[in-house]
C-alpha positions as CSV (number, residue, x, y, z in Angstrom):
1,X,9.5,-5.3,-21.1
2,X,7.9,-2.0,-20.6
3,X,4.7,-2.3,-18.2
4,X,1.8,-0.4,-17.4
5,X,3.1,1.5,-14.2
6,X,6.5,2.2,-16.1
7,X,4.6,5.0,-17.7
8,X,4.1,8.2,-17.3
9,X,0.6,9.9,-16.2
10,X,0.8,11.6,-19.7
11,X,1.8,8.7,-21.2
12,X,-1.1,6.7,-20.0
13,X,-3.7,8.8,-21.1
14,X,-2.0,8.9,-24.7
15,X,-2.4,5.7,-24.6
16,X,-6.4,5.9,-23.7
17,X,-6.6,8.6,-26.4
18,X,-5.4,6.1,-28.9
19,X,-7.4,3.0,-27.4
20,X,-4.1,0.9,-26.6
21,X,-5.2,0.8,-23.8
22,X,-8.6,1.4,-21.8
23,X,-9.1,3.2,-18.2
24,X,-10.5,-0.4,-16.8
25,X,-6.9,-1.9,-18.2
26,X,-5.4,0.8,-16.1
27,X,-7.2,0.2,-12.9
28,X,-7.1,-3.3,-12.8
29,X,-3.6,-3.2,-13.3
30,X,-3.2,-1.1,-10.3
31,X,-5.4,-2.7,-8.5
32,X,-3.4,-5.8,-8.7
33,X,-0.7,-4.1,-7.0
34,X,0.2,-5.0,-3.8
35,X,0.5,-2.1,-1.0
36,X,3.2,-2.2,1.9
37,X,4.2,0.9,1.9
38,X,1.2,2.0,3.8
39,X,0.5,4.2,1.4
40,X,-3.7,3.7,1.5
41,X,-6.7,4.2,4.4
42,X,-9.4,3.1,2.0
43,X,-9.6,1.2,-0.9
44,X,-12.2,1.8,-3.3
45,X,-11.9,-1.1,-6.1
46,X,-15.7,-1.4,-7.1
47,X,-16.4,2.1,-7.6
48,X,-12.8,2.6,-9.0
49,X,-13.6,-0.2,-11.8
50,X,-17.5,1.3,-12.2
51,X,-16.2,4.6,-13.1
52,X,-13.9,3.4,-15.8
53,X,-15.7,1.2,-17.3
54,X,-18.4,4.0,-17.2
55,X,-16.1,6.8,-18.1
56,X,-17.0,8.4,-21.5
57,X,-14.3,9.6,-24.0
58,X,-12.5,12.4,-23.2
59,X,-9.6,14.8,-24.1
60,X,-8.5,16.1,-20.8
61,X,-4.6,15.9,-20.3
62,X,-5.1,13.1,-17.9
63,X,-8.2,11.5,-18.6
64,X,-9.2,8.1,-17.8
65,X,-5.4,7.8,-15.5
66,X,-5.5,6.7,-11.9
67,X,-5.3,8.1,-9.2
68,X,-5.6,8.6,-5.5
69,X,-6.8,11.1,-3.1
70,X,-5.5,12.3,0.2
71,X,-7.5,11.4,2.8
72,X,-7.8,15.4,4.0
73,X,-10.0,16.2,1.2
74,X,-13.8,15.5,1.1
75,X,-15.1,12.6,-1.2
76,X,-18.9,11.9,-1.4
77,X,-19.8,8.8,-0.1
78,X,-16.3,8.1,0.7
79,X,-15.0,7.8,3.9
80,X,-12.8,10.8,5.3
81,X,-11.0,9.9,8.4
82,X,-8.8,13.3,8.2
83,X,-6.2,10.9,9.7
84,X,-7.7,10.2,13.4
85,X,-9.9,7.8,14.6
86,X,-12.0,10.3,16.3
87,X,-13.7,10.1,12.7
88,X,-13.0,6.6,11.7
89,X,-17.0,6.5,10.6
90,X,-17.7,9.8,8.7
91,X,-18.6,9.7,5.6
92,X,-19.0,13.5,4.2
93,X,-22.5,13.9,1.4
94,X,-20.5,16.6,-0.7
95,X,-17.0,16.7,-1.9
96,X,-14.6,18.8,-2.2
97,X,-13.2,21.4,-5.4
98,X,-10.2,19.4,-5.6
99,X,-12.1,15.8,-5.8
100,X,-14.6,17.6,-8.0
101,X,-11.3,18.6,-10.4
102,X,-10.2,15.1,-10.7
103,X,-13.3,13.5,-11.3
104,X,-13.7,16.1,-13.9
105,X,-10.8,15.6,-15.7
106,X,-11.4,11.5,-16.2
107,X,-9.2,10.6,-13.8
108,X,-10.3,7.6,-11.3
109,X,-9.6,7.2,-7.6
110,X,-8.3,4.2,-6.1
111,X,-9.2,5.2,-2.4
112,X,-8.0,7.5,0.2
113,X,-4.4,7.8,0.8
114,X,-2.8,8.0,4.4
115,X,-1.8,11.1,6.5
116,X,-1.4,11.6,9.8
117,X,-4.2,13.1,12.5
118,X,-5.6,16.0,10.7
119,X,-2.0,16.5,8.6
120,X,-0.4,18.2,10.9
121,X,3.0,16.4,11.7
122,X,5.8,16.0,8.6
123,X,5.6,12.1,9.2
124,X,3.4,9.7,8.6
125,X,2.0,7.1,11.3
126,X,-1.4,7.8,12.0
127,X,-3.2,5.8,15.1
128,X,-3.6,2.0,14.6
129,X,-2.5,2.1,10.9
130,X,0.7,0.8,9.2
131,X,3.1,3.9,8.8
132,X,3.7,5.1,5.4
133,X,7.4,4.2,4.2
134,X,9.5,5.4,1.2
135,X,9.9,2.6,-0.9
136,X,13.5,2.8,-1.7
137,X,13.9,1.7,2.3
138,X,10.8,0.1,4.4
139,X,12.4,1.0,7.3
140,X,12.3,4.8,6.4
141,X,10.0,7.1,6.5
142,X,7.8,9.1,3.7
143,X,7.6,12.3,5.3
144,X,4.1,14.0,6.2
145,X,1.6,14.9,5.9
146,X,0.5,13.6,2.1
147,X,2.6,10.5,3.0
148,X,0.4,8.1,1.6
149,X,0.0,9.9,-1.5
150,X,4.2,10.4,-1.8
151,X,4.5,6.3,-1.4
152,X,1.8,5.6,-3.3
153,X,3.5,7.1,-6.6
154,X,6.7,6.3,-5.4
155,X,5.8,2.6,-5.1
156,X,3.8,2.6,-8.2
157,X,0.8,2.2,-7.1
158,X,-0.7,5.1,-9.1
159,X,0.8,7.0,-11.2
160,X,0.3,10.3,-10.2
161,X,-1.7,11.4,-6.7
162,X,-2.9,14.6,-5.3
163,X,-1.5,15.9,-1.9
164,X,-2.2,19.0,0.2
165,X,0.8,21.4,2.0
166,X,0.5,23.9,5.2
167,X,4.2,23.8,5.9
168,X,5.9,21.4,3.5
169,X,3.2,18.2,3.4
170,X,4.3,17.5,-0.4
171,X,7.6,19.0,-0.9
172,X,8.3,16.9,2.4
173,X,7.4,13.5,0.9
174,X,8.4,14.4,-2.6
175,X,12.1,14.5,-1.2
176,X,11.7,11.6,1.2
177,X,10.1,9.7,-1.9
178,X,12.2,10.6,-4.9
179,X,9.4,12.2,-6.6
180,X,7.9,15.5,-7.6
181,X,6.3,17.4,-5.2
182,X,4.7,20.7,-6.3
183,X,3.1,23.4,-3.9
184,X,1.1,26.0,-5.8
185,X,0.7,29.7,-5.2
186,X,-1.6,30.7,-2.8
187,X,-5.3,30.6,-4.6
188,X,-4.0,28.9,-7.2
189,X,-6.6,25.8,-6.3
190,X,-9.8,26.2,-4.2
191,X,-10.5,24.9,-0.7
192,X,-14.2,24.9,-1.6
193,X,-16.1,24.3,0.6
194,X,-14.5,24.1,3.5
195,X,-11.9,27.0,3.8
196,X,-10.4,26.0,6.8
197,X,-7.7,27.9,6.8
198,X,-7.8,31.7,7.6
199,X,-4.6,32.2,7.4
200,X,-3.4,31.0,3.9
201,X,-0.6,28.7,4.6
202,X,-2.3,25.3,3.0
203,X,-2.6,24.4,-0.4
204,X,-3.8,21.0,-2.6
205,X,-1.1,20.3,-5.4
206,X,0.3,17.2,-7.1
207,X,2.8,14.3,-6.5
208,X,4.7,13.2,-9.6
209,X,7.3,11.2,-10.9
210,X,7.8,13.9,-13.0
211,X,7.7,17.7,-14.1
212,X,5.5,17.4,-16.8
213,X,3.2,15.1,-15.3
214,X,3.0,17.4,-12.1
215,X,2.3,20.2,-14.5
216,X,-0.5,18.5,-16.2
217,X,-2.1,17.8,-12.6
218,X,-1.6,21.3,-11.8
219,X,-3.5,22.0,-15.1
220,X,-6.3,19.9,-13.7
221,X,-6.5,21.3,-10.2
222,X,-6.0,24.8,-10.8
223,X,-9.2,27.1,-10.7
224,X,-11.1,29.3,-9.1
225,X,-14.8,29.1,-7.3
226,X,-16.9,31.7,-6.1
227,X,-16.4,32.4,-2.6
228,X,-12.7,31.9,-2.9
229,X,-11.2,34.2,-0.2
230,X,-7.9,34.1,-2.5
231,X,-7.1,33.4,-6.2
232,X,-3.7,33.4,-8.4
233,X,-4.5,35.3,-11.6
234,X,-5.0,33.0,-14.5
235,X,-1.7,31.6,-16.4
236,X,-1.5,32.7,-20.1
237,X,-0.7,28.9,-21.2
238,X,-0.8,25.7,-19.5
239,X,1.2,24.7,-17.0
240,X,2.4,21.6,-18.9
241,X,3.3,23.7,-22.0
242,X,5.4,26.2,-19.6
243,X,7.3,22.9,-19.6
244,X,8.4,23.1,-23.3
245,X,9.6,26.7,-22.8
246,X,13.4,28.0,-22.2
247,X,12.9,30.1,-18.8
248,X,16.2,32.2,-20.0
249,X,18.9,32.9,-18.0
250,X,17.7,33.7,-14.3
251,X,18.7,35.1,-11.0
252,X,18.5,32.3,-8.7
253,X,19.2,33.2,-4.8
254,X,20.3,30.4,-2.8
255,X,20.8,29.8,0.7
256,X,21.4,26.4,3.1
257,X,21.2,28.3,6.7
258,X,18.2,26.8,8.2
259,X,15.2,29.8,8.5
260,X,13.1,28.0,11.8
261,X,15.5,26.4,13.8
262,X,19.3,26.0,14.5
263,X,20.0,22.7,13.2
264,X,22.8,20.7,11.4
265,X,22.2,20.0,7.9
266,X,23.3,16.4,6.3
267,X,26.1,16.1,4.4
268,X,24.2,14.8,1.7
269,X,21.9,17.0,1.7
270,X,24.4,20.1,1.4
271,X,26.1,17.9,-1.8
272,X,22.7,17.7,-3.3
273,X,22.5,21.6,-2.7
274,X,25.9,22.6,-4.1
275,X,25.4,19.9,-7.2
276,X,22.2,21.2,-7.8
277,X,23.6,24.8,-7.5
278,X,26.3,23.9,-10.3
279,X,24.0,22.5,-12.8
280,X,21.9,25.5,-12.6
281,X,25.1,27.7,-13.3
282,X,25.6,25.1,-16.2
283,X,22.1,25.6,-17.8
284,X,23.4,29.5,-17.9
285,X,21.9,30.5,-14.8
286,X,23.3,33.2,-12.4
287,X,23.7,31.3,-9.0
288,X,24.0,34.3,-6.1
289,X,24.1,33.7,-2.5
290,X,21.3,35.2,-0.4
291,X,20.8,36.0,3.4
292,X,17.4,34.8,4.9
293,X,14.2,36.4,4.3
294,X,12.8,35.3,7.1
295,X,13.9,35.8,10.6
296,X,13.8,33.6,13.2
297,X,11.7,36.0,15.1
298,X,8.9,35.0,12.8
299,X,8.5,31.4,14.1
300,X,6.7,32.0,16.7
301,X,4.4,33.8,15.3
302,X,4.1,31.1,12.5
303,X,3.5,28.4,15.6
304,X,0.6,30.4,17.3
305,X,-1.2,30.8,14.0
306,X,-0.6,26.6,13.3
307,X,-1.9,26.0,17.0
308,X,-5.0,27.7,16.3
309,X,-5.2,26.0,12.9
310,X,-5.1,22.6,14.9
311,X,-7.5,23.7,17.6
312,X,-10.1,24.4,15.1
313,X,-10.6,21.2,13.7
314,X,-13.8,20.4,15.3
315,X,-13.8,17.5,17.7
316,X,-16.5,16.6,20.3
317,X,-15.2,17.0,23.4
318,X,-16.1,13.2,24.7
319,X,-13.5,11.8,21.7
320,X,-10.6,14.3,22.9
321,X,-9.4,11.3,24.4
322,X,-8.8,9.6,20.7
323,X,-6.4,12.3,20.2
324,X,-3.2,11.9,19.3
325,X,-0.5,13.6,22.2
326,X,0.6,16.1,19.5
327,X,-2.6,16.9,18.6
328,X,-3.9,17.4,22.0
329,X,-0.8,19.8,22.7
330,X,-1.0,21.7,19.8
331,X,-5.2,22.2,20.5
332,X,-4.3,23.3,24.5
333,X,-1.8,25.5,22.9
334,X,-4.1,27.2,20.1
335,X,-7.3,27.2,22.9
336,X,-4.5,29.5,24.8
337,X,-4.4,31.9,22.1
338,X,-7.1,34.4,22.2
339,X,-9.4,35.8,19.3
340,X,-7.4,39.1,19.3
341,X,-4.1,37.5,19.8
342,X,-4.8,35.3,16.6
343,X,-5.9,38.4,14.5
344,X,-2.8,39.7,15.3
345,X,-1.1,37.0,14.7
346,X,-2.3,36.4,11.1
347,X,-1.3,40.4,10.9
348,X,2.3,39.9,11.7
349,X,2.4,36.9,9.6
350,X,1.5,38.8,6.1
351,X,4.0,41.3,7.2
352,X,6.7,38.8,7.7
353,X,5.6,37.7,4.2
354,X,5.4,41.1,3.0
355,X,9.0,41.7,3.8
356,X,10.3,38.2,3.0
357,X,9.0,39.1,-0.6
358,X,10.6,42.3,-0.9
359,X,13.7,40.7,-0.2
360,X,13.6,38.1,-2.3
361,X,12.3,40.2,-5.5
362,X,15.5,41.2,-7.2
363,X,15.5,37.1,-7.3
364,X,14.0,34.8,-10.3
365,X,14.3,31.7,-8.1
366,X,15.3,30.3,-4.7
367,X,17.5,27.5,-4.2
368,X,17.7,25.7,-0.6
369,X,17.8,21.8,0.2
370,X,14.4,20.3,0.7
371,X,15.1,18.7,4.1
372,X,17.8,19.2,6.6
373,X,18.3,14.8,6.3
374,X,17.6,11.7,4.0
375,X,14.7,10.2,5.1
376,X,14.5,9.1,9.0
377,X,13.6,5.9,10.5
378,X,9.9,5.0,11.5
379,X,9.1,6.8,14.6
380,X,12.3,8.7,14.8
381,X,10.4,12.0,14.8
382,X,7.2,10.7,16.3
383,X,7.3,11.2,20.7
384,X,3.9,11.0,22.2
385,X,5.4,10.7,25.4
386,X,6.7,14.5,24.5
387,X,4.9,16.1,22.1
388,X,7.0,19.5,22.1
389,X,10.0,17.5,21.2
390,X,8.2,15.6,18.6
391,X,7.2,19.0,18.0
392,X,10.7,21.0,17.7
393,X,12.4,17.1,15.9
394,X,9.9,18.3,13.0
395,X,11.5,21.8,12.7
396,X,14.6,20.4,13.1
397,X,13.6,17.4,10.2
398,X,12.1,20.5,8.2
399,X,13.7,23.9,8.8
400,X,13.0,25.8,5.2
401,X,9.8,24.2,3.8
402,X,7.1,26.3,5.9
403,X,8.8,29.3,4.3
404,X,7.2,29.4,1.5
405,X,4.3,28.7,2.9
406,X,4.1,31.8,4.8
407,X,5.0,33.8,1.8
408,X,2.8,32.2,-0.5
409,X,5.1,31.8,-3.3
410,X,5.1,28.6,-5.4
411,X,7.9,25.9,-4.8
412,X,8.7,22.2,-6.0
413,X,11.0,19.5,-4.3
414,X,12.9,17.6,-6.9
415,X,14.7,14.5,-7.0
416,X,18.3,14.9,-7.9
417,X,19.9,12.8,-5.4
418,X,20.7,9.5,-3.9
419,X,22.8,8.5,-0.9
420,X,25.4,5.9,-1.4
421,X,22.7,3.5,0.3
422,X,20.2,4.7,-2.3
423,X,17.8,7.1,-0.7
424,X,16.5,10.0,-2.3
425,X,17.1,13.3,-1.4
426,X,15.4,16.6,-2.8
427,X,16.4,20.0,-3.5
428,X,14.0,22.9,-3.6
429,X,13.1,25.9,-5.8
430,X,11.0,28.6,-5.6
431,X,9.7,31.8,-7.5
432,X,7.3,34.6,-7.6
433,X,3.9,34.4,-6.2
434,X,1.6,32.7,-9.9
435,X,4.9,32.1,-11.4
436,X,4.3,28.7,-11.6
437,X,5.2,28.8,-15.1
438,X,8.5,30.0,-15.2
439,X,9.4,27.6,-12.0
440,X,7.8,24.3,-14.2
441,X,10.2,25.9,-16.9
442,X,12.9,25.8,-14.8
443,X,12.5,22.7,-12.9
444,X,11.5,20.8,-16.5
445,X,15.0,22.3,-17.8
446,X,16.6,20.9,-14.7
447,X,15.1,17.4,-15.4
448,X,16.1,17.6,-18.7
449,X,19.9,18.1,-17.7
450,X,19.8,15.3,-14.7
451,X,16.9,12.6,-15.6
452,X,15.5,10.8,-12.4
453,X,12.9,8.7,-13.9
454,X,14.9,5.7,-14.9
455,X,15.5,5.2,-11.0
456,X,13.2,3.2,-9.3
457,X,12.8,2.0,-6.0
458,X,13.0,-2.0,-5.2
459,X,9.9,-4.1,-6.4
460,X,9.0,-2.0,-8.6
């Protein structure tokens, strides 16, 4: 028998279209849900159930669906712990572009989903909080930093959530989830108002179980606001319909050499690479192998500008103390780094980017696995008694995903492979900066060949 959270995002606001079922239904029903996956911070039922049974009707792709938001981005009256106890208490007045998308597209938050201190590390375990797991294994990981958000789909507990990505935070979960994780071009959503990233690496985008339903997210988010220091030019259709079109036969570069770190790869995650490299040449697609873009000379330049980014955050000196080891190590690190240093920094970084883009133009698409492993145990990654291991486990965990990143260009972690013990493990595209079109295409035609959304994880 076919429940609630066994549809789609798309599917469930059909069914609100139609009046089969109402946006209260929806929330209730997720509501009822039980969470241990440690996928939520907050829970907002009461204002989740005011606002449907408030909300007008409406003909937005997703209106009147749940949903969730990352506990990075700014919610009015909400609280916004940005992962650290340092502010366990705040609760911002405005909120953000993204929650300002959501809320106008009819879709209703649950609460704030997990991430760890100020989403920096590609795990999930923030200070005296339940870890976020994959729910295919408890005892695994969901990757980092929109780890909550990843589980939280995953588990069905919504059925579709926003995320945010500096260096792989959705494409990261996405793989360790089973799910759909979609990072945009650069200034294809707004940070409004808080731009606090000068360098460009972080993006909002969504977490789906799958392409369609990621599209019509990206639909909703997608935008730009005065002020923007960035935007992607405007897409001649929607991003869900790009999912109904043939992208034609491509050019697809693909490479499995780690770019930031030596590192040995899984085997399973080179078989979901090489399967994933003959579907595409069965869809028609030229498959060609490419050298890296990016050399590794360009990682430390990549680590001085995240330093700064984490010494930034703004944190009263008496509640240093609260901080997490990593955090405190990246901040002394970043403090280092002086204002000239930093500007040339950022310089070296767009030129790395420049290049990386030049190389990779005579190519439609880029294949490479999402993750250099299946998803780790709790904690395997996480060393507060070192952070700079903890710090070098992540590259090692992560070695291709802050690529993309750097350059800008769009890229999606998709789901086309299990263990023999049943977890999930992704594979990566991704195209031309605002190409988001033709890589939905492409990633829709992939889903179409190799369906994922039967699978679901246990207790579902």
């Amino acid at each position: 028998m076919t429940q609630l959270h066994d549809l789609t995002a798309l599917e469930q606001a059909e069914a609100v279209r139609r009046r089969e079922v109402s946006p209260l239904e929806l929330v209730d029903h997720y509501l009822a849900r039980a969470d241990d996956v440690g996928a939520f911070v907050i829970r907002t039922p009461e204002l989740a159930r005011q606002r449907a049974a408030e909300l007008p009707a409406g003909a937005g792709p997703l209106w009147g669906v749940p949903t969730a938001i990352k506990d990075l981005n700014l919610t009015a009256g909400v609280g916004t712990t940005f992962g650290s106890p340092v502010f366990a208490d705040f609760v911002p007045e405005v909120s953000d572009a993204v929650t300002l998308a959501l809320e106008d597209a009819g879709m209703i938050s649950l609460g704030k989903t997990s991430t760890p201190e100020f989403g920096s590390p590609c795990y999930t375990e923030p200070e005296g909080l339940p870890p976020a797991v994959t729910p295919w294994d408890r005892t695994k990981m969901a990757g980092g930093s929109s780890g909550g958000a990843a589980a939280a789909v995953a588990a069905g507990l919504v059925p579709i959530a926003q995320g945010s990505d500096g260096g792989g935070s959705i494409r990261i979960p996405a793989s360790c989830c089973g799910l759909v994780g979609l990072k945009p071009t650069r200034g294809r959503i707004s940070g409004h108002p808080m731009y606090g990233d000068p360098v460009g690496l972080a993006t909002a985008g969504p977490i789906a179980r799958t392409v369609r339903d990621a599209a019509a997210m990206l639909d909703v988010l997608a935008g730009r606001r005065v002020g923007d220091p960035a935007w992607a030019p405007p897409p001649s259709e929607t991003f869900e319909s790009a999912c109904d079109r043939d992208p034609g036969r491509l050019r697809i570069g693909r490479l499995s050499t780690p770019l930031v770190t030596d590192t040995p790869v899984h085997d399973e995650c080179l078989r979901a690479y090489e399967d994933a490299s003959t579907l595409l040449e069965s869809l028609g697609h030229e498959v060609v192998d490419v050298p890296a873009p990016i050399g590794r000379e360009a990682v430390a330049v990549f680590e001085t500008c995240w330093s700064v980014l984490t010494a930034l955050s703004v944190v009263p000196p008496e509640a240093e103390p609260l901080l997490r080891p990593l955090t405190r190590w990246l901040s002394e690190r970043g403090r280092a780094v002086s204002g000239p240093e930093f500007g040339l920094a950022i310089g070296e970084l767009r030129r790395v980017a420049a290049a990386a883009l030049e190389a990779l133009a005579p190519c439609d698409a880029v294949l490479t696995p999402t993750l250099a492993s299946p998803p780790l145990a709790v904690g395997a990654i996480r060393n507060d008694d070192d952070p700079a291991a903890d710090f070098e486990a992540q590259k090692a965990f992560t070695p291709w995903t802050s690529a993309w990143n750097v350059t800008g260009m769009p890229a999606v972690s998709l789901p086309t492979h299990w263990t023999p013990d049943h977890l999930p493990v992704g594979v990566m595209l991704a195209a031309r900066p605002a190409e988001e079109g033709l890589l939905l295409s492409l990633a829709a035609q992939v889903e179409t060949a190799q369906p994922w959304r039967h699978l679901r994880p246990p207790g579902w």
